[in-house]
MARBA-3410 file (N, C-alpha, C, O; in Angstrom, 1 decimal):
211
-52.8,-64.6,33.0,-53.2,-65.6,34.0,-53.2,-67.0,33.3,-52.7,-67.9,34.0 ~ -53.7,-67.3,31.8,-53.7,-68.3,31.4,-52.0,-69.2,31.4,-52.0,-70.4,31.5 ~ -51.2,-68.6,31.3,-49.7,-68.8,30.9,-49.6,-69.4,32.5,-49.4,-70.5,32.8 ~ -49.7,-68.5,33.2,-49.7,-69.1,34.7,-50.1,-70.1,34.8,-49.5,-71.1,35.2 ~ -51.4,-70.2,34.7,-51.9,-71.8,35.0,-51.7,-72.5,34.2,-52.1,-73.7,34.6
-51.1,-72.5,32.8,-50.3,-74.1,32.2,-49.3,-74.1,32.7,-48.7,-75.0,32.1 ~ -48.5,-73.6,33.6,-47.2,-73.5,34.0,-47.2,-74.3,35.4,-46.4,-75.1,35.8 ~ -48.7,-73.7,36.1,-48.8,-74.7,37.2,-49.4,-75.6,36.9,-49.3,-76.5,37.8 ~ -50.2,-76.1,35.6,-50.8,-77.8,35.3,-49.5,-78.5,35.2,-49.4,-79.6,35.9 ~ -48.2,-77.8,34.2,-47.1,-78.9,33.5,-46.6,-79.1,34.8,-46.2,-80.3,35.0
-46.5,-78.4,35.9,-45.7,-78.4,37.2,-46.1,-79.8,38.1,-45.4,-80.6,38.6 ~ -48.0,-79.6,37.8,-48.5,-80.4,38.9,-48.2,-82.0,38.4,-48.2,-83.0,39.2 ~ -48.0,-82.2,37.0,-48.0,-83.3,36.6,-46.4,-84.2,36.5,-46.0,-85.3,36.2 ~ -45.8,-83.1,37.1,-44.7,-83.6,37.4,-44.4,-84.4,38.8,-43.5,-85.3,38.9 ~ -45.4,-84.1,39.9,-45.6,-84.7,41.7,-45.8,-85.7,41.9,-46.2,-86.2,40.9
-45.7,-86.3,42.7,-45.8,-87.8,43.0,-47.5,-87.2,43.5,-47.8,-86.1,44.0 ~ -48.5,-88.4,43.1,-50.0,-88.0,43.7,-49.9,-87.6,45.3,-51.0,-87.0,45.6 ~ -49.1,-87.7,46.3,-49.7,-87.3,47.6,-49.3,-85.7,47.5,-49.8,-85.0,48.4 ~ -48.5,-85.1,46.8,-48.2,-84.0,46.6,-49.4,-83.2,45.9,-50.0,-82.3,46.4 ~ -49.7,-83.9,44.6,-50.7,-83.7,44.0,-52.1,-83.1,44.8,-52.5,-82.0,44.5
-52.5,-84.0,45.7,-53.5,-83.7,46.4,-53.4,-82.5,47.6,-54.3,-81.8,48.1 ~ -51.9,-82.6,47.8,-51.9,-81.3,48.6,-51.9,-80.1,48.0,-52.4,-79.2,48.5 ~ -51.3,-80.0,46.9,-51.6,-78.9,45.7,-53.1,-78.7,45.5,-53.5,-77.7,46.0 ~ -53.9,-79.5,44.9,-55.1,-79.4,44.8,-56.0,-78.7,46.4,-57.0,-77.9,46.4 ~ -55.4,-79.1,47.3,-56.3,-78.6,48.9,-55.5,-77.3,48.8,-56.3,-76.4,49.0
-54.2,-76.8,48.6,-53.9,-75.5,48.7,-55.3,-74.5,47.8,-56.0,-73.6,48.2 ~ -55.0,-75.3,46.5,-55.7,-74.2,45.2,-57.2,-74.2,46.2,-57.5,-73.3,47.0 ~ -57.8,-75.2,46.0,-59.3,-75.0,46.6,-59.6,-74.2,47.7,-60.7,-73.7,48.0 ~ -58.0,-74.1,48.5,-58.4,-73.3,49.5,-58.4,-71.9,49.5,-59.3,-71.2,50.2 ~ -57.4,-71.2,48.6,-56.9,-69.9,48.6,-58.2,-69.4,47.6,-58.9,-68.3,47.7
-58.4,-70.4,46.6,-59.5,-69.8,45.3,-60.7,-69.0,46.3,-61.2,-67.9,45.9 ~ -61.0,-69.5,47.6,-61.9,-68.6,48.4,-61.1,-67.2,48.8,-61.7,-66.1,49.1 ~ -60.0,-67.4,48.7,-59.3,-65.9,49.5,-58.9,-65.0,48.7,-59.1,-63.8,48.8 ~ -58.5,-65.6,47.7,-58.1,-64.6,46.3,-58.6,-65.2,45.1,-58.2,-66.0,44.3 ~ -59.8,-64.3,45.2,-61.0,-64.6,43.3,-60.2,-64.9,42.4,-60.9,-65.6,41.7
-59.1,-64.8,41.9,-58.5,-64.5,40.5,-58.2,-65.8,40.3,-57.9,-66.0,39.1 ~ -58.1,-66.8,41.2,-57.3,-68.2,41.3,-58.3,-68.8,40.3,-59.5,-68.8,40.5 ~ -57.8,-69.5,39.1,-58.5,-70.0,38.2,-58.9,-71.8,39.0,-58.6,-72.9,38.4 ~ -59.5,-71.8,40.3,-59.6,-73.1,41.0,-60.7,-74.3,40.2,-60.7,-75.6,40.4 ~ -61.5,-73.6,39.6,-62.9,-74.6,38.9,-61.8,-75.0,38.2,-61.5,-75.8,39.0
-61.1,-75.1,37.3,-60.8,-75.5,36.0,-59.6,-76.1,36.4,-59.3,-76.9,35.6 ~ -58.6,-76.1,37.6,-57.8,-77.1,38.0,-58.3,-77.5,38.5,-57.6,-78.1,39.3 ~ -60.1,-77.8,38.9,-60.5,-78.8,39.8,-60.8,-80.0,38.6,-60.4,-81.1,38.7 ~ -61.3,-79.5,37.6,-61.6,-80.2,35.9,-60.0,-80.8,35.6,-59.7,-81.9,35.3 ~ -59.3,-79.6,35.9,-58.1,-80.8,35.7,-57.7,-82.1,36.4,-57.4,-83.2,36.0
-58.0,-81.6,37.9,-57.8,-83.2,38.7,-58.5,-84.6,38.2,-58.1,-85.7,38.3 ~ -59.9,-83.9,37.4,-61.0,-85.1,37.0,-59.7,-85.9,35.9,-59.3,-87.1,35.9 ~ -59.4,-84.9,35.1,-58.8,-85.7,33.9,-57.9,-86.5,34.8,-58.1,-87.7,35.1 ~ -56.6,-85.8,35.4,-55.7,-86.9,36.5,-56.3,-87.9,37.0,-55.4,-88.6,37.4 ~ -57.6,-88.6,37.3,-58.1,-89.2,37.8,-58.6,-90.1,36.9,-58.7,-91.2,37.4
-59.0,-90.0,35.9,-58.9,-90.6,34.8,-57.7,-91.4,34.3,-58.0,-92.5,33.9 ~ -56.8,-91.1,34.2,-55.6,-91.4,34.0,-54.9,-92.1,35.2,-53.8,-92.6,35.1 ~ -55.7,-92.3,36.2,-55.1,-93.0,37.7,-54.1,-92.5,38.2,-53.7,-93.2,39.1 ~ -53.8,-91.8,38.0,-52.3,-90.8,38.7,-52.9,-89.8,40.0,-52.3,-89.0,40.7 ~ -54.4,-90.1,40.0,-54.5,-90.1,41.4,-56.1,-90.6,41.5,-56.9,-90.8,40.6
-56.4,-90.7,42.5,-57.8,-91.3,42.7,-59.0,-90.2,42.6,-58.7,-89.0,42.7 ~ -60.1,-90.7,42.4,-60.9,-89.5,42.2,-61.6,-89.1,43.5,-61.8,-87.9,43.9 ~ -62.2,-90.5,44.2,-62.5,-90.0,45.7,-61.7,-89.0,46.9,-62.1,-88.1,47.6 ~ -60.5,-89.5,46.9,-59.7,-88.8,47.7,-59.6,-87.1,47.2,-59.7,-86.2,47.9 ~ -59.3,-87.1,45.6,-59.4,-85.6,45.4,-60.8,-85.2,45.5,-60.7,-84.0,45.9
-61.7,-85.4,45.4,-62.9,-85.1,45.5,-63.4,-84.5,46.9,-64.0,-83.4,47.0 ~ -63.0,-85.6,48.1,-62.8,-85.1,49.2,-61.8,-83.9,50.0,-62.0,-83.0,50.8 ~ -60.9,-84.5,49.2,-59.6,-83.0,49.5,-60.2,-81.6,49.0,-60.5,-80.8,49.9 ~ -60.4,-81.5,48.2,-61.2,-80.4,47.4,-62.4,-79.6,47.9,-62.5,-78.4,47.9 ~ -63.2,-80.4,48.4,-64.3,-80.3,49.2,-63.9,-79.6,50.6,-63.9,-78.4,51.0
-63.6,-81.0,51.4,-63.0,-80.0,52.6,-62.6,-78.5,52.9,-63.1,-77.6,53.5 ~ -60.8,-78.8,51.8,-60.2,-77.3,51.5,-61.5,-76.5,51.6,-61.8,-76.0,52.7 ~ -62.3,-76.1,50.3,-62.8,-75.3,49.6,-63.8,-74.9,51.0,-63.8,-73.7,51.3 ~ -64.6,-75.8,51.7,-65.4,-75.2,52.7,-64.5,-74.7,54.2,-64.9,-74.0,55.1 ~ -63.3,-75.4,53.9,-62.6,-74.2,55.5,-62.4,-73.1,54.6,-62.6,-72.1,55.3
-62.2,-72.8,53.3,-61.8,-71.8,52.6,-62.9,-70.6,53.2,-62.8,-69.5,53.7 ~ -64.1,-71.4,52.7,-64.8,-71.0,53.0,-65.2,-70.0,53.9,-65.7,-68.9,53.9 ~ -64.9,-70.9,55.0,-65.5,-70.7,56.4,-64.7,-69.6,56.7,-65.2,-68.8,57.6 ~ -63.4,-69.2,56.1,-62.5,-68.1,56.5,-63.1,-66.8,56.4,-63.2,-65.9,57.2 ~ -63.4,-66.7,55.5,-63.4,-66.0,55.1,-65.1,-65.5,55.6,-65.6,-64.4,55.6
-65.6,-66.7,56.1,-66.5,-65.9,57.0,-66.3,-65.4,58.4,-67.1,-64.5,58.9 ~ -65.4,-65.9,59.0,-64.6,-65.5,59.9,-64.6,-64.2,59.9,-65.1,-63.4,60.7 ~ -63.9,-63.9,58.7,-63.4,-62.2,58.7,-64.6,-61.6,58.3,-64.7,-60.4,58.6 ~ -65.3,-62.2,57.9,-66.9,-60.9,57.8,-67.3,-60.8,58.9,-67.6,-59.7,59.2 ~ -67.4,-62.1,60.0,-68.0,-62.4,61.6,-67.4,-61.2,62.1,-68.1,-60.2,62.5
-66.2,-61.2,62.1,-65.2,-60.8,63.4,-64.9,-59.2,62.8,-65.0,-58.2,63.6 ~ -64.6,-59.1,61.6,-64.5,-57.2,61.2,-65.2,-56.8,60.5,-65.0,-55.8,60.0 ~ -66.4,-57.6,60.2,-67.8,-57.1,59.4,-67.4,-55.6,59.5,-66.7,-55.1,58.6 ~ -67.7,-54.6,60.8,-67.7,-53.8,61.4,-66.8,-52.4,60.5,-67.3,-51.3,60.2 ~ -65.4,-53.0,60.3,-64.5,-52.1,59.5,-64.6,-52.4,58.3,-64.3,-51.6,57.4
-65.0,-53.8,57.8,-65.6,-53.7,56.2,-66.7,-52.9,55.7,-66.7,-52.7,54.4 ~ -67.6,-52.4,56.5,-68.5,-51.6,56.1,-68.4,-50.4,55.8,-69.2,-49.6,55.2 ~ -67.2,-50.3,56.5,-66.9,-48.6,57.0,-65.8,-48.0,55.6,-65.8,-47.1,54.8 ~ -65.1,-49.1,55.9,-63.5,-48.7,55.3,-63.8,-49.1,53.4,-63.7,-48.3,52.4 ~ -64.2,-50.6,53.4,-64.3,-51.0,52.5,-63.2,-51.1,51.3,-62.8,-52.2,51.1
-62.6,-50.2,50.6,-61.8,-50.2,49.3,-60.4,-50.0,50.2,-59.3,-50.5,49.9 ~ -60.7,-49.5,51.2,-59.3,-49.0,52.5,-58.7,-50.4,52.9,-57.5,-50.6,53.1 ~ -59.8,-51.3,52.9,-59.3,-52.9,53.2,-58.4,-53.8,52.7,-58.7,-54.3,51.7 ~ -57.4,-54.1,53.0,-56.5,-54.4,51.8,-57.1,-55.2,51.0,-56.9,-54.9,49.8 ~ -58.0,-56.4,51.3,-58.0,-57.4,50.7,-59.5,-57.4,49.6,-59.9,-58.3,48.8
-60.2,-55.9,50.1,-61.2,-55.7,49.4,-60.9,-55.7,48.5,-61.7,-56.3,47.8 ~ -59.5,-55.1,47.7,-59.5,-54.7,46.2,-59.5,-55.7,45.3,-59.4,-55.4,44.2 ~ -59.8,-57.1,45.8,-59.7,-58.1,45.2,-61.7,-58.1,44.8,-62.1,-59.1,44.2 ~ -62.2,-57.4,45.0,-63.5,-57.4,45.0,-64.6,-56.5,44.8,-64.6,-55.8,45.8 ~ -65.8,-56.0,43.9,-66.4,-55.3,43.0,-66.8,-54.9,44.4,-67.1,-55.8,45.2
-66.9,-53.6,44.7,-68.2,-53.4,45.6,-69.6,-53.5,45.5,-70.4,-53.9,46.4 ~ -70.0,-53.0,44.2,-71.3,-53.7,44.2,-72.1,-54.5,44.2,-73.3,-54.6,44.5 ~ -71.0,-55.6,43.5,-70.9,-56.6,44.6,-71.5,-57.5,45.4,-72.1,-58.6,45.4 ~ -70.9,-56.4,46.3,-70.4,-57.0,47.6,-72.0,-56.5,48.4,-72.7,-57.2,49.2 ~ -72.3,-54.9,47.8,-73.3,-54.6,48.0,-74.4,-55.8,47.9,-74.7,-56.5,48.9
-74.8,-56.0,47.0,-75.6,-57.3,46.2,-75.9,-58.2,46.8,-77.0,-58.6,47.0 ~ -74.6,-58.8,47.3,-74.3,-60.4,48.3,-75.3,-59.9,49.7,-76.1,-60.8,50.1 ~ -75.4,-58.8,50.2,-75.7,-58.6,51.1,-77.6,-58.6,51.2,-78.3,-59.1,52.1 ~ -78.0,-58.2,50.2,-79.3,-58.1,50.1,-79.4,-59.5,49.7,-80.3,-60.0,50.4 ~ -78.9,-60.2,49.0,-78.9,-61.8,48.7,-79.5,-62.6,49.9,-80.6,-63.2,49.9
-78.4,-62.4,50.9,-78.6,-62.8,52.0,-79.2,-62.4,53.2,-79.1,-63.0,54.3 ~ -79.9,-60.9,52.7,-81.0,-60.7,54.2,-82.1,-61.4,53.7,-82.8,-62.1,54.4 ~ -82.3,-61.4,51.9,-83.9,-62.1,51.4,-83.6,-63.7,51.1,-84.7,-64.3,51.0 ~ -82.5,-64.4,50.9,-82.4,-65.8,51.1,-81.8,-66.5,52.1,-82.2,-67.6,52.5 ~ -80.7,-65.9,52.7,-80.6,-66.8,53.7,-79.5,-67.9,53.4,-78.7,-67.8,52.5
-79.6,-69.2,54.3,-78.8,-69.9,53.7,-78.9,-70.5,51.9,-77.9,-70.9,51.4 ~ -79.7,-70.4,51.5,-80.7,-71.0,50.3,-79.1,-70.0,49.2,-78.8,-70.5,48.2 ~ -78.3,-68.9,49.7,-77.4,-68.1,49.1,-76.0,-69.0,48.8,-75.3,-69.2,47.8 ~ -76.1,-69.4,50.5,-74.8,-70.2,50.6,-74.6,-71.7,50.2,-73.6,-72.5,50.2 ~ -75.9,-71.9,49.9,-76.1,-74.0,49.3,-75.8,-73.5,48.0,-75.0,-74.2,47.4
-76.3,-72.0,47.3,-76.2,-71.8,46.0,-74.6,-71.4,45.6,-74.0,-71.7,44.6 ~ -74.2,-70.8,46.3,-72.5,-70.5,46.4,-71.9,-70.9,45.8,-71.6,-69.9,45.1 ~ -71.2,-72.1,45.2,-70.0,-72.6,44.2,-70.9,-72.4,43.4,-70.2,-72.3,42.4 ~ -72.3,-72.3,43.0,-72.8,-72.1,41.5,-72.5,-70.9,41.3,-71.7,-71.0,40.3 ~ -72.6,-69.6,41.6,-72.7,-68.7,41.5,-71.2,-68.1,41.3,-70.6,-67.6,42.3
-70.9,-68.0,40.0,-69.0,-67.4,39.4,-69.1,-66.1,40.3,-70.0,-65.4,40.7 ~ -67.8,-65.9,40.3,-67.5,-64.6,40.5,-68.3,-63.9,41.7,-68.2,-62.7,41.9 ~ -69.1,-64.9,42.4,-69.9,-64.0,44.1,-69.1,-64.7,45.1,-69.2,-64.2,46.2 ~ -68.1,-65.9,45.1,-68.5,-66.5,46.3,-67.7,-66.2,47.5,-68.1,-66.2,48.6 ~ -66.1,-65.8,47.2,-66.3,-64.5,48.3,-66.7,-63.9,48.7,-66.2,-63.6,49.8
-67.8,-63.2,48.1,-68.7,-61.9,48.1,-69.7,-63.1,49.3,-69.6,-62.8,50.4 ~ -70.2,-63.9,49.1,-70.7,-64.4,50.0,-70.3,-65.1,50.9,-71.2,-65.7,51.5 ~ -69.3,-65.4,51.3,-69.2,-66.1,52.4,-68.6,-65.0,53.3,-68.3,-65.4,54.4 ~ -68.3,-63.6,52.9,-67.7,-62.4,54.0,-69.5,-61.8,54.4,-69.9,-61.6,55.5 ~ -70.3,-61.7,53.2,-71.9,-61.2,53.8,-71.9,-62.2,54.7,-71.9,-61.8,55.9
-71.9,-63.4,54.6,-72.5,-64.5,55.4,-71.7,-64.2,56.8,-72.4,-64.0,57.8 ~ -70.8,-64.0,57.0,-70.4,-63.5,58.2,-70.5,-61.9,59.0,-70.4,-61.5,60.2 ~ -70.8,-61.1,57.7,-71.4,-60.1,58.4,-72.9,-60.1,58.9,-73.4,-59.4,59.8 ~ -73.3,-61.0,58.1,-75.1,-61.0,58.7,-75.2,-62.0,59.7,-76.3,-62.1,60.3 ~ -74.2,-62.7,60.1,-73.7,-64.1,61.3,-74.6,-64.7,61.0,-75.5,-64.6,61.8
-75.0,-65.5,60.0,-75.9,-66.7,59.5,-75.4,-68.1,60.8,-74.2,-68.2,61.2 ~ -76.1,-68.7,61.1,-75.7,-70.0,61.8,-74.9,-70.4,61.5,-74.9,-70.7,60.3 ~ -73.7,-70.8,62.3,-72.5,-71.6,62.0,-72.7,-72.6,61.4,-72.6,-72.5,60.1 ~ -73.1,-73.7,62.2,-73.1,-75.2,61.9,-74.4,-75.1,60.1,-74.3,-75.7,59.0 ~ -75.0,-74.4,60.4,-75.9,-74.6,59.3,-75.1,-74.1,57.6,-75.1,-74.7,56.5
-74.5,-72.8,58.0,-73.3,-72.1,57.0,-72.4,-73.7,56.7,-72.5,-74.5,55.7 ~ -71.8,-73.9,57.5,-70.7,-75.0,57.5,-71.3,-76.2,56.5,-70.7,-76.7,55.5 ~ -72.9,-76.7,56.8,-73.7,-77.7,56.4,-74.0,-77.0,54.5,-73.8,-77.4,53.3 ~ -74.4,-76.4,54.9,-74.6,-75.3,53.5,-73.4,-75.5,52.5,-73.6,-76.0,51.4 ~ -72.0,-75.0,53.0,-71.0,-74.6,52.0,-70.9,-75.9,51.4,-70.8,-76.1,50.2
-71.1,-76.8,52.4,-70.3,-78.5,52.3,-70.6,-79.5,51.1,-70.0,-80.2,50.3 ~ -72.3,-79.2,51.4,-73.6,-79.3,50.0,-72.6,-78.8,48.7,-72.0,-79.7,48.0 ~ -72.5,-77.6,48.6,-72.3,-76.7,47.6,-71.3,-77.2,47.0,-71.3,-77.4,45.8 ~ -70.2,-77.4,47.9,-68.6,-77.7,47.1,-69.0,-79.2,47.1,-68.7,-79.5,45.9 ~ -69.5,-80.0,47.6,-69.9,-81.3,47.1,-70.1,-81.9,45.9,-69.6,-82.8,45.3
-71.2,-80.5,45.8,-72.2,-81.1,44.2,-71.3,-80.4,43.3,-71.0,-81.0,42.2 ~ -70.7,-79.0,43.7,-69.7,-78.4,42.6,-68.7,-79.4,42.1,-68.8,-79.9,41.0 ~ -67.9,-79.7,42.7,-66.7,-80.0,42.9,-67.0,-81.9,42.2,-65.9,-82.5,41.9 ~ -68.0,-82.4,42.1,-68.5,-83.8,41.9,-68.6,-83.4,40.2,-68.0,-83.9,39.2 ~ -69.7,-82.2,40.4,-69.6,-81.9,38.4,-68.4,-81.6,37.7,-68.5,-82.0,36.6
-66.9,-80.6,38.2,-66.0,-80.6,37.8,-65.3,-81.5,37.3,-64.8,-81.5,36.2 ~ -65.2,-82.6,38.5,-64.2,-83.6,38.5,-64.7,-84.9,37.2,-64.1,-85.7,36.5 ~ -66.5,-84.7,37.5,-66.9,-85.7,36.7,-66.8,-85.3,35.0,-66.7,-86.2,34.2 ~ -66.7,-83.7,34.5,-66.3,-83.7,33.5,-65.1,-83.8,33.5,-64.8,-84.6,32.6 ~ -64.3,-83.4,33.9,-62.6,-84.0,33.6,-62.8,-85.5,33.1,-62.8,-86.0,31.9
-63.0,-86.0,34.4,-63.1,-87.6,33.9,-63.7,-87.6,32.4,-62.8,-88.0,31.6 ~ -64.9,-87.4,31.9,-65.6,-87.5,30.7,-65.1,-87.0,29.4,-65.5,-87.2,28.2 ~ -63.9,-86.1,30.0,-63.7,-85.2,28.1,-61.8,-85.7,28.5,-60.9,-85.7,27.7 ~ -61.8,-86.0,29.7,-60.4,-86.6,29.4,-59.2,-85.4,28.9,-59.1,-84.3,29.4 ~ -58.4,-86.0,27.9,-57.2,-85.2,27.8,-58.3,-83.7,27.2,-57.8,-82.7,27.6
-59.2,-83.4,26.7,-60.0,-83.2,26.0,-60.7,-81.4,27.2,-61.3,-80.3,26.9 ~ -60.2,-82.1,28.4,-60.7,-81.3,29.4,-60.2,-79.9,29.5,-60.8,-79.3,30.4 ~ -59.3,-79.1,28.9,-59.1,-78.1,29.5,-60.5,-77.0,27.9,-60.6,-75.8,28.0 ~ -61.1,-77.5,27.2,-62.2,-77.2,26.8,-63.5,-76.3,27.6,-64.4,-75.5,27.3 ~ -63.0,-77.1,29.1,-64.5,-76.8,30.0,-64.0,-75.3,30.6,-64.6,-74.9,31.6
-63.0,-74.7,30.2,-62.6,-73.4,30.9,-63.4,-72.5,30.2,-63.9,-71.5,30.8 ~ -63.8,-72.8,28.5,-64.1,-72.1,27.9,-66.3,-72.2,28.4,-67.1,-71.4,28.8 ~ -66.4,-73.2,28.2,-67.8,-73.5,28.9,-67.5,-72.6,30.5,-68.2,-71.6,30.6 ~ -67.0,-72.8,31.1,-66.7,-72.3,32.5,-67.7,-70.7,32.7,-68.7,-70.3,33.3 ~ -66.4,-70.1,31.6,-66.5,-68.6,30.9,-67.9,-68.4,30.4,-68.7,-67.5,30.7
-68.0,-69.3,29.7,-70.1,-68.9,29.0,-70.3,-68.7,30.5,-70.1,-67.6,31.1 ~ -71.0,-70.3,31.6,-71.4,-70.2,32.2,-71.5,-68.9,33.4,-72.6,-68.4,33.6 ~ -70.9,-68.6,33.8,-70.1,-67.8,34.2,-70.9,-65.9,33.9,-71.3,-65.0,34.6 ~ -70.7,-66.1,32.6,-71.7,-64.5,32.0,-73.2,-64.9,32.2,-73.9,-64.0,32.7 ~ -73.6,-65.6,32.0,-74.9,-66.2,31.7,-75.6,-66.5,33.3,-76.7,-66.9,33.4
-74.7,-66.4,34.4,-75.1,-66.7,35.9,-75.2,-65.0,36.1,-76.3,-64.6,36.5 ~ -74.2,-64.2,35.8,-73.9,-63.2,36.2,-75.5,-62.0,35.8,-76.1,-61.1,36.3 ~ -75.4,-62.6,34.6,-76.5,-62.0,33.6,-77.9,-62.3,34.5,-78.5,-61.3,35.0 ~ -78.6,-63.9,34.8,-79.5,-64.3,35.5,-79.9,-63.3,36.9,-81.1,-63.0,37.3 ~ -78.5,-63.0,37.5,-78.5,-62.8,38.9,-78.7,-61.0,38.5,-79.4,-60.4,39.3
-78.1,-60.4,37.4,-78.9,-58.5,37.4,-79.9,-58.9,37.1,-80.8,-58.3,37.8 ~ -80.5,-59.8,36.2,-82.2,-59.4,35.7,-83.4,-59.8,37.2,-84.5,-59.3,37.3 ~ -82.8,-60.7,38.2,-83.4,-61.1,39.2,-83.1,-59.9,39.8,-84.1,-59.4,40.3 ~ -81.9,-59.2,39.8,-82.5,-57.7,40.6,-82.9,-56.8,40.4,-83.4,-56.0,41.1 ~ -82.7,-57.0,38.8,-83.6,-55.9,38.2,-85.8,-55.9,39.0,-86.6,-55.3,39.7
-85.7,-57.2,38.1,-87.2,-57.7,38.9,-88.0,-57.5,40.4,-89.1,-57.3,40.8 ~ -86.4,-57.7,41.2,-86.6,-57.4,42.4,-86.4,-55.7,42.8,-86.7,-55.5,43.9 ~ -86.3,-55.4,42.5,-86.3,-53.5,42.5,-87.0,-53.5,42.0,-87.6,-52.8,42.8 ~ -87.8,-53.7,41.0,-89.1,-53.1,40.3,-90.2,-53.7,41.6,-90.8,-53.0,42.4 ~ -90.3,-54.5,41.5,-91.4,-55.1,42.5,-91.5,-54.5,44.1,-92.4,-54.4,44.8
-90.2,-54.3,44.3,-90.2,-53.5,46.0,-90.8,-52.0,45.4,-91.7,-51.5,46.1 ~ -90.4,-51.4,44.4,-90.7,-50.3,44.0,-92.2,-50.1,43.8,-93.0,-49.4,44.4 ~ -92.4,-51.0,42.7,-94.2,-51.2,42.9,-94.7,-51.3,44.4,-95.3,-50.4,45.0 ~ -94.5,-52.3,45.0,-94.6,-52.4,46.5,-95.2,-51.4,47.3,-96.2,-51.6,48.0 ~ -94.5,-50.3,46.9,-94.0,-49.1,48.1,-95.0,-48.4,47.3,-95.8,-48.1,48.2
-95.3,-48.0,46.4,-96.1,-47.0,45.7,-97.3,-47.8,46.2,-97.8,-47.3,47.2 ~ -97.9,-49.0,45.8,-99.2,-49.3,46.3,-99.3,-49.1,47.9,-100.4,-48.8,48.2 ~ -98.5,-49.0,48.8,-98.2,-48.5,49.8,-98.9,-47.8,50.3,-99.9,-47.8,50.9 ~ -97.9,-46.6,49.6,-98.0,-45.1,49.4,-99.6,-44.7,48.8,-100.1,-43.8,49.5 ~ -100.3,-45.0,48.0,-101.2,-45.0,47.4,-102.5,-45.4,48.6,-103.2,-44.4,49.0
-102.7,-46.7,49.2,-103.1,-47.0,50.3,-103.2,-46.3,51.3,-103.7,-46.9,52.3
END
């Protein structure tokens, strides 16, 4: 994967910037459809191009944004509209196999006990956010409020990316490896919070039961 994406950085820096920016709105958009797309860290790269003036930083900021929340939005679509055969079929799905079931499991309890509070947290959260934005459409969370939610999300994400490119400069492809920490260390936060929360429903139920 790595070899791939210096192949598409040396590529991108060959485009005239309005090309640029359509490249950048592709990546931001597909990184919602297919997880593997290394999109955070060509978003860190746009910061450095922007730095460099070979393209502006508001306009990619905005491109990015946008993309990433219709990306978004797609993909709640397909939870809205075939929730139904994702539940059923699951690994049968073609596009599941891009995706852990448990997951997928996980995302879903996320969002019966948080709610939108899942989807503002979304671009923080590595490696879920597919996983939540197909829950978010199987549980039909409010449109307009989902839409308001994602938008927050890739906002503030997409603002910290770009603003470290800008800050570490040529220096920037460093933050892939930060990326990576971050990334285990969200992953890690999010089992011990279920660990916590399974013990406590579990307690729960026995004082319950006991009662």
């Amino acid at each position: 994967m790595e070899g791939y994406t210096q192949e598409l950085i040396d590529w991108i820096q060959t485009l005239s910037p309005l090309s640029i920016y359509l490249i950048f709105g592709v990546i931001a958009y597909l990184e919602n459809i297919i997880p593997p797309i290394p999109g955070d860290l060509l978003v860190a790269f746009g910061g450095y191009l922007a730095a460099e003036r070979i393209i502006g930083f508001t306009p990619v900021l905005i491109i990015t944004t946008i993309a990433s929340v219709i990306g978004f939005m797609s993909m709640y679509a397909v939870g809205r509209y075939f929730g139904d055969q994702i539940e059923e079929k699951r690994t049968r799905v073609g596009f599941m196999r891009f995706f852990d079931v448990k997951y997928f499991d996980k995302g879903k309890k996320w969002m019966d006990q948080w709610g939108q509070g899942v989807i503002l947290a979304n671009r923080f959260l590595a490696g879920t956010r597919s996983v939540i934005s197909i829950t978010a459409g199987i549980t039909k969370t409010k449109v307009y409020s989902t839409i308001i939610s994602s938008s927050i999300s890739s906002l503030l994400w997409n603002t910290i990316l770009l603003g470290l490119g800008w800050l570490v400069h040529e220096n920037w492809q460093i933050i892939g490896h930060y990326l990576n920490v971050y990334g285990w260390i969200i992953l890690g936060i999010i089992i011990c919070l279920i660990i916590v929360w399974f013990f406590y429903k579990h307690h729960e139920k026995n004082i319950s039961v006991k009662g």
